[in-house]
C-alpha positions in Angstrom: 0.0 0.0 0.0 1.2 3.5 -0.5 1.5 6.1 2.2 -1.7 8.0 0.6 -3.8 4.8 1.9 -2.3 5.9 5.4 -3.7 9.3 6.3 -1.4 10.8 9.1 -2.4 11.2 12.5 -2.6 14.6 14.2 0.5 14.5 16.2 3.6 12.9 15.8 2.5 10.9 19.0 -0.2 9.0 17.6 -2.9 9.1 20.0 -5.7 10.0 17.4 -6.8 6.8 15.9 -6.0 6.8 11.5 -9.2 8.2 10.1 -11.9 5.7 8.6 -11.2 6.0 4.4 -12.2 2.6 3.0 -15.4 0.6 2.7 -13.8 -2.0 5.0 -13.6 0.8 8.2 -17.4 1.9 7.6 -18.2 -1.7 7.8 -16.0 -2.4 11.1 -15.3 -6.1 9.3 -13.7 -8.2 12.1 -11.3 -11.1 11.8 -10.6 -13.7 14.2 -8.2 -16.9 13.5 -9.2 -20.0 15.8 -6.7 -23.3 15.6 -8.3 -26.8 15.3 -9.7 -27.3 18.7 -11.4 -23.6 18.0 -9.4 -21.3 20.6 -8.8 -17.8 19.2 -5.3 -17.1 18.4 -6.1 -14.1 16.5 -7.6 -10.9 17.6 -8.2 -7.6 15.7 -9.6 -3.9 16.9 -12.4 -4.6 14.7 -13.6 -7.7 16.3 -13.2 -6.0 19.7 -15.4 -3.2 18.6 -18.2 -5.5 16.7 -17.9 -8.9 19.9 -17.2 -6.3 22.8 -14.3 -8.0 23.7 -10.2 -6.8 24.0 -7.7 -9.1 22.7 -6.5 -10.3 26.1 -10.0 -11.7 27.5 -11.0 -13.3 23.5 -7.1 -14.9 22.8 -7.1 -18.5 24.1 -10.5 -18.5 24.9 -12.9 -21.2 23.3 -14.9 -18.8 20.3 -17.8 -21.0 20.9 -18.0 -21.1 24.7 -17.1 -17.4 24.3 -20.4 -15.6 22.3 -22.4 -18.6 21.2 -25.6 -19.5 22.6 -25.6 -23.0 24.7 -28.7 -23.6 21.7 -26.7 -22.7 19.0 -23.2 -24.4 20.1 -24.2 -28.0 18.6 -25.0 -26.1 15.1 -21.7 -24.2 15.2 -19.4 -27.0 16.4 -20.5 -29.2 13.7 -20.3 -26.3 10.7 -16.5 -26.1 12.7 -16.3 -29.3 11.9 -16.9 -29.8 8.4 -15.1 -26.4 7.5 -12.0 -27.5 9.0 -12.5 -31.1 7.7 -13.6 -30.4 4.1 -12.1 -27.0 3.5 -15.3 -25.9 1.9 -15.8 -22.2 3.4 -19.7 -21.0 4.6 -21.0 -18.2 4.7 -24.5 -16.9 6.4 -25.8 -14.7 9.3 -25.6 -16.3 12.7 -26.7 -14.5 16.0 -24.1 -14.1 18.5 -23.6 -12.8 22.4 -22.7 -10.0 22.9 -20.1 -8.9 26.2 -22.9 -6.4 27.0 -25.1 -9.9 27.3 -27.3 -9.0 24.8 -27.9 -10.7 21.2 -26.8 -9.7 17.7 -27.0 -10.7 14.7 -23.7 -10.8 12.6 -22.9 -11.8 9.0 -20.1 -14.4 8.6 -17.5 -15.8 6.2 -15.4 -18.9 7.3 -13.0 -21.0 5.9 -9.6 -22.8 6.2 -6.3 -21.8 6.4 -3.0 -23.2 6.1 0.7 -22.0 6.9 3.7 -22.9 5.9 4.3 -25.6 8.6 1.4 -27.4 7.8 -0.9 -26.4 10.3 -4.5 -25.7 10.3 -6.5 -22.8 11.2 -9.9 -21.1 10.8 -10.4 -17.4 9.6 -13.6 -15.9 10.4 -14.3 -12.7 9.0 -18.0 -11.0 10.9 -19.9 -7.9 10.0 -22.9 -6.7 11.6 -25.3 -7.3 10.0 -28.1 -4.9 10.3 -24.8 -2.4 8.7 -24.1 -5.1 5.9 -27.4 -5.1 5.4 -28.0 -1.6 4.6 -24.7 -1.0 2.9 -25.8 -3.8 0.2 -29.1 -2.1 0.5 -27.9 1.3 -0.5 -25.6 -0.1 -3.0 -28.0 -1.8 -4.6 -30.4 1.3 -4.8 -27.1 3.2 -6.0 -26.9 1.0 -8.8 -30.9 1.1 -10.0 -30.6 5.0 -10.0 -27.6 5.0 -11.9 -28.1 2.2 -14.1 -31.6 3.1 -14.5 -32.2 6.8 -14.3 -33.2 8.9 -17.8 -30.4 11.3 -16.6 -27.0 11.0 -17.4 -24.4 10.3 -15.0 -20.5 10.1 -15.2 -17.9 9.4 -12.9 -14.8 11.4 -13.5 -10.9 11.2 -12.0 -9.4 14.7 -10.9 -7.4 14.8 -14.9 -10.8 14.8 -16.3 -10.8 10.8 -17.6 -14.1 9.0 -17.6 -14.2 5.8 -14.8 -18.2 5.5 -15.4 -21.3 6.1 -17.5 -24.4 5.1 -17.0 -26.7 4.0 -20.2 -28.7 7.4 -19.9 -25.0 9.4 -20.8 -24.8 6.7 -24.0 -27.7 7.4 -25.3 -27.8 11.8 -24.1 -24.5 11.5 -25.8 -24.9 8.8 -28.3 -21.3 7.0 -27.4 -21.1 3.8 -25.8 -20.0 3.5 -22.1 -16.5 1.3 -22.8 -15.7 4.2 -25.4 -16.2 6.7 -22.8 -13.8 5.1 -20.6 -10.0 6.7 -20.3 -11.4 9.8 -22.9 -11.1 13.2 -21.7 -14.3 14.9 -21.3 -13.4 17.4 -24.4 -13.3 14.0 -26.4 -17.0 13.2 -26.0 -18.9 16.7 -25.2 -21.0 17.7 -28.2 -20.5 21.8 -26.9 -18.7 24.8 -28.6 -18.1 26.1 -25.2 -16.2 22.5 -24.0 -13.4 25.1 -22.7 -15.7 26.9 -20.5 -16.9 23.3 -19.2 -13.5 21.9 -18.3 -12.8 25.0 -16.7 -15.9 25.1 -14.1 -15.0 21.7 -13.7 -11.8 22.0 -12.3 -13.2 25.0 -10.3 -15.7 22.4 -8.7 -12.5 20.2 -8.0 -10.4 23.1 -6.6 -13.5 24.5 -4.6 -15.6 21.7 -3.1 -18.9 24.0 -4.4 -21.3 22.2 -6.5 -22.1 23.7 -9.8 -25.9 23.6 -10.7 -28.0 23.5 -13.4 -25.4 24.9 -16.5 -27.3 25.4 -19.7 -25.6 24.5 -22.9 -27.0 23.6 -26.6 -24.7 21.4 -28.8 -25.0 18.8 -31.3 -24.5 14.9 -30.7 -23.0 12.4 -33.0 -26.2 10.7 -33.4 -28.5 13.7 -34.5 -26.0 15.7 -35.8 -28.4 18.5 -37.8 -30.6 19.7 -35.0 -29.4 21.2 -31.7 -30.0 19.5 -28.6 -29.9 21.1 -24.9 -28.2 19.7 -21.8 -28.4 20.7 -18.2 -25.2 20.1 -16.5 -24.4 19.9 -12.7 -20.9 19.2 -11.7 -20.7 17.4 -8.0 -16.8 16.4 -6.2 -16.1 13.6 -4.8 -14.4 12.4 -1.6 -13.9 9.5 0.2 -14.3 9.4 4.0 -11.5 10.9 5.2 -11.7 13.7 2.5 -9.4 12.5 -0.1 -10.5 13.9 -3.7 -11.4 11.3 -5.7 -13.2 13.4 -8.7 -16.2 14.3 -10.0 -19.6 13.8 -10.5 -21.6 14.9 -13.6 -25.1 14.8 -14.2 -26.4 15.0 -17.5 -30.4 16.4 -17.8 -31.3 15.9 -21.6 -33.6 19.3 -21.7 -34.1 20.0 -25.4 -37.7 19.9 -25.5 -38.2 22.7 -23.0 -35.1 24.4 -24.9 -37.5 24.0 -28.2 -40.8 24.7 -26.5 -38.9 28.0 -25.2 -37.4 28.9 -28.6 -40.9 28.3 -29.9 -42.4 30.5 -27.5 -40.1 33.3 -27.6 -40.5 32.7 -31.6 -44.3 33.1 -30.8 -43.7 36.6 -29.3 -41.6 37.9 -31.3 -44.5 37.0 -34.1 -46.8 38.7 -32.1 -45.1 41.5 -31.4 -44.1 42.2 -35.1 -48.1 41.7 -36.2 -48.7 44.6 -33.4 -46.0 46.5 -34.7 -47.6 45.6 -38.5 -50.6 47.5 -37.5 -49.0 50.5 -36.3 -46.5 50.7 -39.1 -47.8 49.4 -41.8 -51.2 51.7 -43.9 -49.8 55.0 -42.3 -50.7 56.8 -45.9 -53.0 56.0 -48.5 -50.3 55.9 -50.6 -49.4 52.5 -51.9 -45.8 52.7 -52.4 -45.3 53.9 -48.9 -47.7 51.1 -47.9 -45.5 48.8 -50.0 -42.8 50.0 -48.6 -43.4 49.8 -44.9 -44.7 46.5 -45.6 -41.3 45.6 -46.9 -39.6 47.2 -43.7 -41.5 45.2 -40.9 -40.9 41.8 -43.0 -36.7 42.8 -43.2 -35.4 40.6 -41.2 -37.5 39.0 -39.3 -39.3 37.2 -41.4 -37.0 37.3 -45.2 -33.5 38.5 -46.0 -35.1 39.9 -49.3 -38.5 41.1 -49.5 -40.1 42.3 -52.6 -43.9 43.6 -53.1 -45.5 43.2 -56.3 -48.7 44.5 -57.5 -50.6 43.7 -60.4 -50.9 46.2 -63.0 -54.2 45.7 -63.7 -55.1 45.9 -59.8 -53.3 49.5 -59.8 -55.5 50.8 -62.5 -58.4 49.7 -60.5 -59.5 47.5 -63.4 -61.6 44.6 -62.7 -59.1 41.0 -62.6 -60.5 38.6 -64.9 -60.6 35.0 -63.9 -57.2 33.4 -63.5 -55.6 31.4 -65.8 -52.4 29.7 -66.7 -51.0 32.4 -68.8 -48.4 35.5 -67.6 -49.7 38.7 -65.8 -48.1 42.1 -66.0 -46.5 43.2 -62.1 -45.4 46.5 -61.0 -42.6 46.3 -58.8 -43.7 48.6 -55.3 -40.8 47.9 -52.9 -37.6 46.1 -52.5 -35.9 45.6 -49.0 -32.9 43.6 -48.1 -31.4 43.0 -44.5 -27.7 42.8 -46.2 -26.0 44.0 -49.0 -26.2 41.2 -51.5 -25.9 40.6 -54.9 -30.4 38.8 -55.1 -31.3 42.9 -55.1 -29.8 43.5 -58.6 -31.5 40.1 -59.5 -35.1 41.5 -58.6 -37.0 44.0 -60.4 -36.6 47.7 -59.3 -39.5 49.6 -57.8 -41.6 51.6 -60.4 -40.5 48.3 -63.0 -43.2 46.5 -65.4 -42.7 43.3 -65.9 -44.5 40.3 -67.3 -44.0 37.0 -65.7 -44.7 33.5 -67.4 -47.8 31.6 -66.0 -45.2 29.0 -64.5 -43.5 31.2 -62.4 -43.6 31.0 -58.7 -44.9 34.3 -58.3 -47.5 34.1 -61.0 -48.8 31.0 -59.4 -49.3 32.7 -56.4 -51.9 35.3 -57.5 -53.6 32.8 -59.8 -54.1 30.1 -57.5 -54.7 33.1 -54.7 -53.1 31.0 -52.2 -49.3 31.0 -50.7 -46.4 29.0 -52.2 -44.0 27.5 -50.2 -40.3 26.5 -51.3 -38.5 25.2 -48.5 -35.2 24.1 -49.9 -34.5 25.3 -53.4 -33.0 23.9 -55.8 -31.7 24.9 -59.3 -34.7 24.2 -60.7 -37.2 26.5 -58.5 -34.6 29.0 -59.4 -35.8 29.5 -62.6 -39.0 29.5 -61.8 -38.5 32.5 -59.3 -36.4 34.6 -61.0 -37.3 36.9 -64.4 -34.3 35.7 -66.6 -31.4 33.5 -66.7 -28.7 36.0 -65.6 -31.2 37.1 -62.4 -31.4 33.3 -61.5 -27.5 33.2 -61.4 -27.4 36.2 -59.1 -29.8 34.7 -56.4 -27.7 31.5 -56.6 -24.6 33.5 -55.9 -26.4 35.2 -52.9 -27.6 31.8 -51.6 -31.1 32.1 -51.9 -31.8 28.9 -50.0 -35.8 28.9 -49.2 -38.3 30.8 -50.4 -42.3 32.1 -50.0 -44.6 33.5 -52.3 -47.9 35.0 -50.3 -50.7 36.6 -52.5 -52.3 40.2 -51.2 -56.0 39.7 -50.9 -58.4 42.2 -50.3 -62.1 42.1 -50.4 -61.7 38.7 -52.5 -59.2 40.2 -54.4 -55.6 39.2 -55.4 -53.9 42.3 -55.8 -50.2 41.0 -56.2 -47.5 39.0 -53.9 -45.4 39.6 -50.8 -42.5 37.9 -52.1 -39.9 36.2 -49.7 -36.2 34.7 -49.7 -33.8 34.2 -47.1 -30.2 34.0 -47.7 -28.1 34.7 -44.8 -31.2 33.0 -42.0 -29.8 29.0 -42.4 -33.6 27.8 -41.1 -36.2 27.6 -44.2 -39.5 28.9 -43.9 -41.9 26.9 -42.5 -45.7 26.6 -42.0 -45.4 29.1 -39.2 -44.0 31.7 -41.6 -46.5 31.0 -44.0 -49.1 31.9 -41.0 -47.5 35.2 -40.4 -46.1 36.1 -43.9 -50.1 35.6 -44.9 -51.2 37.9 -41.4 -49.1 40.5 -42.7 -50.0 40.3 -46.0 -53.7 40.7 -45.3 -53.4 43.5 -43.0 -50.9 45.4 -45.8 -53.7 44.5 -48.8 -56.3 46.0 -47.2 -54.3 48.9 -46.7 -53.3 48.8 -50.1 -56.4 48.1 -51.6 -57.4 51.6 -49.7 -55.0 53.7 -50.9 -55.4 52.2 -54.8 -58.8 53.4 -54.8 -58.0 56.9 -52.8 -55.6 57.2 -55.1 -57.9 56.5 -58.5 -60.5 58.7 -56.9 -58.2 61.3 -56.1 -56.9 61.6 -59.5 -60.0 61.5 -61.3 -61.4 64.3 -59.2 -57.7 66.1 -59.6 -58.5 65.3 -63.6 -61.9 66.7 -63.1 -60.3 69.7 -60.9 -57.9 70.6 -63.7 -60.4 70.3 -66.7 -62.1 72.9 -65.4 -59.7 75.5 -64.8 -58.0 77.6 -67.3 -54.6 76.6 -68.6 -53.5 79.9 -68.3 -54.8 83.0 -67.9 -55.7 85.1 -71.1 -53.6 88.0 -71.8 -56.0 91.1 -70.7 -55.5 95.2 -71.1 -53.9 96.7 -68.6 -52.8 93.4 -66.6 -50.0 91.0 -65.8 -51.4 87.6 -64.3 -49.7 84.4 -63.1 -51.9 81.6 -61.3 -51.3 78.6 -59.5 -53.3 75.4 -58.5 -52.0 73.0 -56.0 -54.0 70.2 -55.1 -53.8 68.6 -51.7 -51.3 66.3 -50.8 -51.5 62.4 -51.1 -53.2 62.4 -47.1 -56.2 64.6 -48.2 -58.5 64.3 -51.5 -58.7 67.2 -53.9 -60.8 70.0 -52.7 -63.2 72.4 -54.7 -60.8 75.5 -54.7 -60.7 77.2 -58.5 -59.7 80.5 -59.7 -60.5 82.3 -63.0 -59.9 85.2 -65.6 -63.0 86.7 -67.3 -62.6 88.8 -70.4 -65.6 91.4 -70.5 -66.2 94.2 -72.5 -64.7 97.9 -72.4 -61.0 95.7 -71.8 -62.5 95.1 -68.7 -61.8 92.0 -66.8 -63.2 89.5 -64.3 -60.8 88.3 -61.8 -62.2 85.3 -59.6 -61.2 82.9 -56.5 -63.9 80.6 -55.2 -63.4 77.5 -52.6 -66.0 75.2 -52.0 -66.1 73.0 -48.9 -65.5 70.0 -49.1 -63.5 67.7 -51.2 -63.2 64.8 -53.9 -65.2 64.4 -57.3 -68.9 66.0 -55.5 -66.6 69.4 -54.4 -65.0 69.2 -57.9 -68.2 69.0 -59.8 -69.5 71.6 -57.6 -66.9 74.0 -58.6 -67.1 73.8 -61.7 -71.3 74.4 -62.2 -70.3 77.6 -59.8 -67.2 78.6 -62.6 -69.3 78.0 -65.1 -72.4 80.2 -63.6 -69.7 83.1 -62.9 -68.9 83.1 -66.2 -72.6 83.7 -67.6 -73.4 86.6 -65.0 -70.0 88.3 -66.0 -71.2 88.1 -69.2 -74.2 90.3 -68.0 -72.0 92.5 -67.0 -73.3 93.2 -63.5 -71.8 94.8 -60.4 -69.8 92.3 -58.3 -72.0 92.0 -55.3 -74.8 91.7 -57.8 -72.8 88.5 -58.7 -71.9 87.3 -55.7 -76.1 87.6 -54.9 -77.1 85.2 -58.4 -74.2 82.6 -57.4 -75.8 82.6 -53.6 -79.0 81.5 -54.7 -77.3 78.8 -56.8 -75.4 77.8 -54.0 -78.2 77.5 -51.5 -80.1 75.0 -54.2 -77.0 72.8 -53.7 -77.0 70.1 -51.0 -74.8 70.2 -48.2 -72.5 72.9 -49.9 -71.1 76.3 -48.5 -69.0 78.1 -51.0 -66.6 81.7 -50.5 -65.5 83.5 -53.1 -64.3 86.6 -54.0 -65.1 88.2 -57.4 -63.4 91.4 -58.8 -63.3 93.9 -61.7 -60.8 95.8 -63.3 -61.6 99.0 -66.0 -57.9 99.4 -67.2 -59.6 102.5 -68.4 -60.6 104.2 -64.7 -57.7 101.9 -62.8 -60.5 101.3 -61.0 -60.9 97.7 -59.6 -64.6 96.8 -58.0 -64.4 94.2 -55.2 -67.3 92.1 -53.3 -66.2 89.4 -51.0 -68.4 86.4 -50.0 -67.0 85.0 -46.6 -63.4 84.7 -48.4 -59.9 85.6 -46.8 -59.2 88.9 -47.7 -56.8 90.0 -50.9 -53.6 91.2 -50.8 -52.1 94.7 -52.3 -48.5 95.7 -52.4 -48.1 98.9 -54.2 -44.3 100.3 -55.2 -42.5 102.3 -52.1 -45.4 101.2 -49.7 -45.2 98.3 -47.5 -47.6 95.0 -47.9 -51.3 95.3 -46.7 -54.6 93.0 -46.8 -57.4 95.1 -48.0 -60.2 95.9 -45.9 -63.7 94.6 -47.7 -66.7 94.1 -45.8 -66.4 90.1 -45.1 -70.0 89.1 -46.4 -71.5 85.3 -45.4 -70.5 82.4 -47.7 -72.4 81.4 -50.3 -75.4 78.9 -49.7 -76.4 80.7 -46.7 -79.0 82.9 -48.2 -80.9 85.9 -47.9 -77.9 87.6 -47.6 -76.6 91.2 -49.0 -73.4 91.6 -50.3 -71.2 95.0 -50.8 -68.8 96.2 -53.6 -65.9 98.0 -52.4 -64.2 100.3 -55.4 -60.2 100.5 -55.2 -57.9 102.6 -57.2 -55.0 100.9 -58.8 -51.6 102.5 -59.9 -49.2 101.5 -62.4 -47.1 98.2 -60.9 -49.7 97.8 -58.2 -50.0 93.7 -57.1 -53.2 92.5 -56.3 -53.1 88.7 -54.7 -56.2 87.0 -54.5 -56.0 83.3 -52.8 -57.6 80.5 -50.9 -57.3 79.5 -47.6 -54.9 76.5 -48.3 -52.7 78.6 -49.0 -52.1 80.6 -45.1 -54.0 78.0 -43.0 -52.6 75.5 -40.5 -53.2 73.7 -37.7 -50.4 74.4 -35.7 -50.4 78.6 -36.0 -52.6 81.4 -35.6 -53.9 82.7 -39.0 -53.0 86.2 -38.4 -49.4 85.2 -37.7 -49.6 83.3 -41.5 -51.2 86.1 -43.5 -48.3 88.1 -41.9 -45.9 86.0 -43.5 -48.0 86.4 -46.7 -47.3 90.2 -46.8 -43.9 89.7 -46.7 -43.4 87.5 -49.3 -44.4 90.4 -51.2 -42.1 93.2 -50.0 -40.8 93.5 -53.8 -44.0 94.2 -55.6 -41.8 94.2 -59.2 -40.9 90.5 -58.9 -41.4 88.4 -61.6 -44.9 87.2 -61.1 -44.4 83.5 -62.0 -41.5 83.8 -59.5 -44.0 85.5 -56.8 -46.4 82.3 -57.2 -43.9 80.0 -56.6 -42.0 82.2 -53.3 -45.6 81.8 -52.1 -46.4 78.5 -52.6 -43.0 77.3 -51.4 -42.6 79.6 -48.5 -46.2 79.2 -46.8 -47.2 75.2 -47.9 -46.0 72.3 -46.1 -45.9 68.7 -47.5 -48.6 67.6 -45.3 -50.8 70.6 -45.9 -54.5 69.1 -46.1 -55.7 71.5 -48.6 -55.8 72.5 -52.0 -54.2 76.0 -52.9 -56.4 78.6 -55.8 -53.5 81.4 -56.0 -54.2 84.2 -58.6 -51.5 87.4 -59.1 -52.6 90.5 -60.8 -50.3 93.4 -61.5 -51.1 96.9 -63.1 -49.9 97.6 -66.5 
């Protein structure tokens, strides 16, 4: 034995008893050595401790006479007999006295012994065995739980060498046990981070302190294309008199609950990009911002490269006819990727037509109205996703690996395709992402479908709008003009705001700025049965407010309509210009050498209110005078007071011999914002 098996004593003296290490010691396994006519010749500390006896009152006594029972000293004379007779050992429990007197029941081993002069001898080795009992007890249960038990357990040596696996590490693991055996634990530990392992390991060994419950996600031999998850706990070992024998590793095969948290985390985050869908996707009626934004939540949560396609036919707002097998004509909306890469110069640029073949993916998608799904792609579904051979090189250089098609549907119809490729992501889409790509989708169509039809019903009454102006004004005696019309931006719908120029006779002429209230193709067609009615009582040639009385009674015969306007004359002749204002904002006047003013007209009521009288206000006009005549688009906000506005108007127009087309468009450009809600009349006059 080596000195290690030896544990020192506590002072050099040796009064403290060696410390219990071995299996032996926790049993207190006695010997005794009796000669042929069964006196005891030998005597250990053990058999003191387990009979009650010291060596001098047991050596040279008769064993039997000494703790067996007068009953029981037949049985065990004649077992003596036989052992020492045949040489056949026996083994069995046998109760025995006690010094104390009482009874106890031991577990013995006897056989023969022989030394080198021939004699004969018995060796008895005892136990208790209540202690025996309990020990095989334990070791047995030991064995079950290890042997049996769906975690994985290994016994290590302090340089990190297997000694012991139980069949739940072989199969956690997928190695057999005798190849475990003598390996390192780096040699068989399916983890990246084996590094950090062996090091909290040997921390356990240095430290005594358990380490609990370490997560870590690796790949075993036998399923080596999903990840698996392992909880690790790392335990040392000791014998009894504290003597590092290793380690302990348990082995908790968790990759269900690592998948069923993956998937839940991957449901939130799904949930969390639909209510983020809602609030960022339909902002406008626009439907290449809608596109767009429907582009930007998909990047990269859901695709690499995202593309939106719309049908061209579905962005004229004509009716789809019934779907069939041959190509349809898309317009490319939006095009998003999450990296640079090489599929965006394969795809077709936003604002592109182009015609795709009824057996392409995408085409599929809108006739059949239902998603398409390509989970691993191949050459082959390369070509049937990209327009041309040189596009489906490009998106095999970028490693377009998996790929989804999901039609836009709105009110029944298809309008065109989210389309969907992921590059970079290793995982290919699956039924879940067909779920969400489809939610989105939905929610974006409707949107979409919203702002086609604002937008086709905004133009037409824009069309409308501008058919009913004048190009341009006419060239009149004794007057510059310049006009402007500004519809309302892409937010709003085109309001009922019109300006005109009237020739009348004597070189007189008719200067006019109406809005009505309201907007779209109703506020439109409005406008123009007023413009046109303006023009036929100019032609009468009657005062201004006498005007502005015949166009009220008009008004008030029209549903739901209030109209102001402000109608003016000019006699070249007199430079006399005749004003009569009907609820409008008031008109500018710079002259030369005077500063900016509005010009104070009696107000009036708006048209359509009826029963009202209206006044004509006469002003003289000298040469370079600018008279600026205007709806309220043009100075009204929601964010500032309109005084504080029509200040800004006047001095815009502190040079009164400015070019007039340059005076429209300092106006415009200085007072309208690109989220103004209305439409802008603007009409310049200047004095010849």
């Amino acid at each position: 034995m080596t000195a290690e098996s030896f544990p020192s004593s506590a002072d050099e003296s040796g009064n403290e008893p060696p410390r219990r290490i071995g299996l032996l010691d926790v049993l207190s396994v006695a010997a005794v050595v009796l000669d042929t006519r069964g006196r005891i010749v030998f005597w250990t500390p053990q058999a003191e401790e387990l009979f009650g006896y010291t060596a001098e009152e047991a050596l040279g006594e008769y064993a039997a006479r000494l703790f067996i029972h007068p009953e029981h000293l037949q049985a065990v004379q004649s077992l003596f007999a036989e052992v020492m007779a045949t040489g056949r050992s026996w083994a069995g429990a046998f109760p025995i006295r006690h010094k104390d007197g009482s009874t106890r029941l031991m577990e013995f081993r006897n056989m023969r012994l022989l030394d080198d002069l021939g004699d004969v001898y018995a060796l008895g080795i005892a136990a208790d065995h209540n202690l025996l009992q309990r020990v095989e007890t334990d070791l047995a249960l030991s064995e079950r739980l290890i042997n049996q038990s769906p975690i994985g357990l290994a016994l290590m040596d302090p340089n990190l060498r297997y000694l012991l696996v139980n069949p739940a590490l072989e199969r956690i693991d997928g190695i057999p046990a005798e190849d475990h055996i003598g390996r390192h634990l780096r040699e068989t530990l399916p983890f990246t981070d084996v590094d950090t392992i062996e090091s909290a390991l040997r921390q356990v060994l240095t430290t005594g302190t358990p380490l609990l419950d370490q997560y870590h996600v690796g790949r075993p031999p036998a399923d080596p294309d999903h990840d698996h998850a392992w909880s690790l706990s790392f335990y040392r070992l000791e014998d009894p008199g504290g003597r590092v024998l290793g380690a302990a590793t348990s082995v908790v095969d968790v990759t269900e609950r690592h998948r069923a948290a993956i998937e839940a985390d991957r449901a939130r985050r799904r949930l969390a990009l639909i209510a983020d869908a809602s609030t960022r996707v339909g902002t406008t009626l626009e439907v290449e911002q809608t596109a767009h934004e429907l582009a930007e939540i998909a990047t990269p949560e859901l695709a690499d490269v995202v593309a939106v396609d719309i049908l061209d036919s579905a962005l004229a707002c004509r009716r789809s006819r019934k779907p069939d097998n041959g190509p349809e004509l898309f317009r490319a909306i939006a095009l998003k990727a999450a990296h640079p890469t090489v599929a965006l110069n394969a795809a077709d640029a936003p604002g592109d037509l182009a015609a795709y073949d009824g057996d392409r993916l995408v085409t599929l998608c809108v006739h059949t109205g239902r998603p398409v799904l390509v989970r691993h792609v191949g050459d082959h579904d390369l070509r049937r996703i990209a327009r041309d051979d040189e596009a489906t090189t490009l998106l095999a250089r970028a490693g377009v690996h998996s790929y989804l098609a999901v039609p836009l549907i709105a009110h029944g119809e298809v309008l065109g395709a989210l389309d969907l490729k992921r590059t970079r992501n290793p995982i290919p889409f699956d039924d879940d992402d067909v779920v969400l790509a489809t939610e989105l989708a939905s929610r974006a169509a409707v949107a979409i479908d919203n702002a086609r039809w604002f937008q086709s019903v905004r133009n037409t009454a824009l069309t409308l709008q501008r058919s009913l102006l004048p190009d341009h004004p006419p060239h009149q005696t004794g007057l510059e003009l310049a006009s402007r019309y500004q519809p309302a931006q892409a937010t709003s719908e085109v309001g009922g705001d019109w300006y005109d120029v009237i020739p009348l006779t004597d070189d007189k002429t008719a200067l006019v700025v109406g809005d009505v209230m309201g907007n779209g193709i109703d506020a439109a067609a409005t406008m123009g049965r007023l413009r046109t009615a303006t023009c036929a009582y100019a032609d009468l040639d009657l005062a201004p407010d006498a005007v502005l009385q015949h166009l009220d009674k008009i008004t008030c015969d029209l549903e739901h309509y209030i109209v102001t306007c402000l109608y003016a004359v000019y006699d070249p002749r007199t430079r006399q210009c005749r004003i009569a204002n009907a609820g409008h904002m008031p008109p500018a006047l710079a002259r030369p050498g005077q500063a900016p003013a509005l010009l104070d007209l009696p107000a009036g009521a708006p048209l359509g209110v009826g029963g009202i009288t209206f006044e004509t206000t006469t002003l003289d006009l000298g040469p370079g005078d600018l008279l600026v005549l205007y709806t309220d688009g043009l100075v009204e906000t929601r964010q500032h007071p309109i005084d504080d506005r029509l200040n800004v108007l006047l001095s815009f127009l502190d040079e009164p011999q400015r070019p007039l087309e340059e005076t429209c468009d300092l106006l415009l450009y200085g007072l309208r914002h690109p989220d103004d809600h209305d439409d802008v009349a603007l009409l310049v006059a200047r004095t010849l």
